[in-house]
C-alpha positions in Angstrom: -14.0 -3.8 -21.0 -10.8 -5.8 -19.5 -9.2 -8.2 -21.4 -10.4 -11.0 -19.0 -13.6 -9.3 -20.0 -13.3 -10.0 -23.4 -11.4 -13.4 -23.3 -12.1 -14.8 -20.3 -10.2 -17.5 -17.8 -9.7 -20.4 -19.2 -6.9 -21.9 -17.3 -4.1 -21.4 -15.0 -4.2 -19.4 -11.1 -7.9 -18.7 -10.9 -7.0 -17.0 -7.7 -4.5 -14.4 -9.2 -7.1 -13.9 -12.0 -9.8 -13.0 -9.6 -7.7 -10.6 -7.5 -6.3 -9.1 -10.8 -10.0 -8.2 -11.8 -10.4 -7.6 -8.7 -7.8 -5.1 -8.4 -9.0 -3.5 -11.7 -12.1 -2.8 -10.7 -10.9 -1.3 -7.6 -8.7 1.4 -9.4 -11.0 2.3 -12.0 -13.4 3.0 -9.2 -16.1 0.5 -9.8 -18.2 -1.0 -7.4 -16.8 -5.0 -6.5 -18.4 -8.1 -5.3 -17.4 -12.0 -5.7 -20.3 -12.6 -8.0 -18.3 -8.6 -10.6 -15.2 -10.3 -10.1 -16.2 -13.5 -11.9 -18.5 -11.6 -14.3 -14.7 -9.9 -15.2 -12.6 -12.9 -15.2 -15.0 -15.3 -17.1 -15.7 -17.8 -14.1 -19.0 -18.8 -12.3 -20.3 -16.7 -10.0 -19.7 -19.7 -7.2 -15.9 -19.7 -8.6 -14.5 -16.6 -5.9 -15.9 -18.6 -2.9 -13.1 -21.5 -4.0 -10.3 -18.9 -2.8 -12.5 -16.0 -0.4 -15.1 -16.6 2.0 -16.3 -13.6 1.0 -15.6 -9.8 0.1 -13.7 -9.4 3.3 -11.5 -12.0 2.5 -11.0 -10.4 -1.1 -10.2 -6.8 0.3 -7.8 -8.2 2.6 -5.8 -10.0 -0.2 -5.8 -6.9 -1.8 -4.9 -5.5 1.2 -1.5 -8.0 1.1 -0.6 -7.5 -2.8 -0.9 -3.7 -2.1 1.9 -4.4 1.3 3.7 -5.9 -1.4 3.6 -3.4 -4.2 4.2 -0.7 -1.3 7.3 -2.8 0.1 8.7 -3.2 -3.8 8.0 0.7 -4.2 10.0 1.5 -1.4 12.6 -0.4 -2.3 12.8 0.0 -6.0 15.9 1.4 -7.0 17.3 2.2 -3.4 20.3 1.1 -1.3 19.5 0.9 2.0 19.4 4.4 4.1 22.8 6.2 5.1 20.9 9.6 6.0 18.3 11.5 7.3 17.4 12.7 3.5 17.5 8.8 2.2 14.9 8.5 5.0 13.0 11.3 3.6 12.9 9.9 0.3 11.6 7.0 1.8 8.6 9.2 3.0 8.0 10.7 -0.9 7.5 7.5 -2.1 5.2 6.4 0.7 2.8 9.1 -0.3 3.7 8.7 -4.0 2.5 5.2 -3.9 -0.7 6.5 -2.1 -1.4 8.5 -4.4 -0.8 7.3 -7.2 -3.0 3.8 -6.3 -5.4 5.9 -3.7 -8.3 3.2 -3.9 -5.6 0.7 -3.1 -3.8 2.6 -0.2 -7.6 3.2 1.4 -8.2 -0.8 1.3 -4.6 -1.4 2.4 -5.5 0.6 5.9 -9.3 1.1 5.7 -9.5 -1.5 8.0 -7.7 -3.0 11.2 -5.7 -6.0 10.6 -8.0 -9.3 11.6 -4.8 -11.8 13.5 -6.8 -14.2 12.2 -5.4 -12.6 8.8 -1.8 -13.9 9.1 -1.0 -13.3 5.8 -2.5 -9.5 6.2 -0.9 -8.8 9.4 2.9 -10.1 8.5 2.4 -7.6 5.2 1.6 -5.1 7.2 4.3 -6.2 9.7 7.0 -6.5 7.1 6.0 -2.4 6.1 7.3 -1.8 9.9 10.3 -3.6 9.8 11.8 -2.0 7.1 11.1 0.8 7.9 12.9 -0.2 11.5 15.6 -1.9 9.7 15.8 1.7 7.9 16.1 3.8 11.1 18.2 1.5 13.4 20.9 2.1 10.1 20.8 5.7 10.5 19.9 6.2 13.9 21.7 3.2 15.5 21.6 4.6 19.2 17.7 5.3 19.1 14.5 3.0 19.5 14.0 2.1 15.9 10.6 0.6 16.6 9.4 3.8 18.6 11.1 6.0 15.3 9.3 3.6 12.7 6.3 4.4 13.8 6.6 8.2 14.1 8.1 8.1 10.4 5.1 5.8 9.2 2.8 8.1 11.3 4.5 11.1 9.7 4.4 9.9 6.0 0.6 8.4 6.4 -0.4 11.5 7.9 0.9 13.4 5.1 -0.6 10.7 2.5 -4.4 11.1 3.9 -3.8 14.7 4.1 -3.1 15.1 0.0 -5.7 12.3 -0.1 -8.5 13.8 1.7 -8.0 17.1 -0.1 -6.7 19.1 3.2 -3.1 19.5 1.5 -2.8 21.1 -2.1 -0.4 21.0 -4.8 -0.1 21.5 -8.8 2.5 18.9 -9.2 3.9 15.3 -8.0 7.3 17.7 -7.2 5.4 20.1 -5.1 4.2 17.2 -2.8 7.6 15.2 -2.8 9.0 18.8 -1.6 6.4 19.3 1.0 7.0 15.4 2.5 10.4 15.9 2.7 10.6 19.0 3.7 8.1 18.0 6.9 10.3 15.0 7.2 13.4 16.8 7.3 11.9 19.3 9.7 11.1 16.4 12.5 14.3 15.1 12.3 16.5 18.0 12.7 14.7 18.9 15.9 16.5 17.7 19.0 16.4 17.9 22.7 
């Protein structure tokens, strides 16, 4: 049982409680709708509709705070890239983060971005740019948006591959050695 669960909402962002039960649920693998997310955070079951039309609506703010918590991952602790192997790092924690919040990372891309989602599409669009942003320091000379998405297809690749049980390995440090050794591997390959 959550703490919402066992005290639950009595005042403040109902919004942010919602999506933090919300966001529970979804890692611990339960099933979710608007009526289980306000059974979890002590609302009405009419209280979700105030903040998302419906579970759509909840999956794709989900979608955003996982953009975030990706973005804040990536960044955590780093300066900004000066090499190819601080780009590769940037790769582990990519499929780190997927791995360690799998439901999360499914949600985040199960789905295309709806434009009608700004708030979905600039998280998603703010992923890209740093990654650009990233590349264009190291690799000032080369299309940054053409090598952002090669690296994001490189490091997403590898994620759904550990994810969907197709890559193997006994420890987080066998994976972050496999991602950056593939990563490494692209980039030293020239004309």
């Amino acid at each position: 049982m959550s703490t919402s669960e066992k005290s639950g909402y009595h005042h403040g962002d109902l919004r942010a409680a919602l999506l933090s039960a919300a966001m529970e649920m979804l890692e611990a693998g339960e099933p979710f709708s608007l009526r289980a997310i306000a059974r979890s955070a002590g609302v009405s079951q009419t209280a979700p509709y105030r903040h998302f039309k419906d579970r759509d609506a909840l999956e794709s703010a989900l979608a955003v705070e996982g953009f975030r918590d990706l973005l804040a991952s990536l960044g955590q602790g780093r300066n900004p890239p000066a090499s190819v192997q601080d780009l590769a790092e940037f790769a582990v924690a990519y499929v780190a983060f997927a791995l360690r919040r799998p439901a999360l990372f499914r949600v985040m891309f199960g789905k295309p971005c709806d434009d009608a989602d700004d708030e979905r599409v600039k998280a998603a669009d703010a992923l890209h740019e740093l990654l650009a942003a990233a590349l264009d320091q190291v690799f000032p000379e080369a299309d940054a948006s053409a090598l952002a998405s090669a690296g994001w297809g490189l490091a997403h690749g590898l994620a759904y591959l550990y994810l969907d049980g197709k890559l193997h390995a006994e420890s987080s440090g066998e994976v972050a050695e496999r991602v950056r050794g593939a990563f490494l591997a692209i980039a030293s390959v020239g004309p």
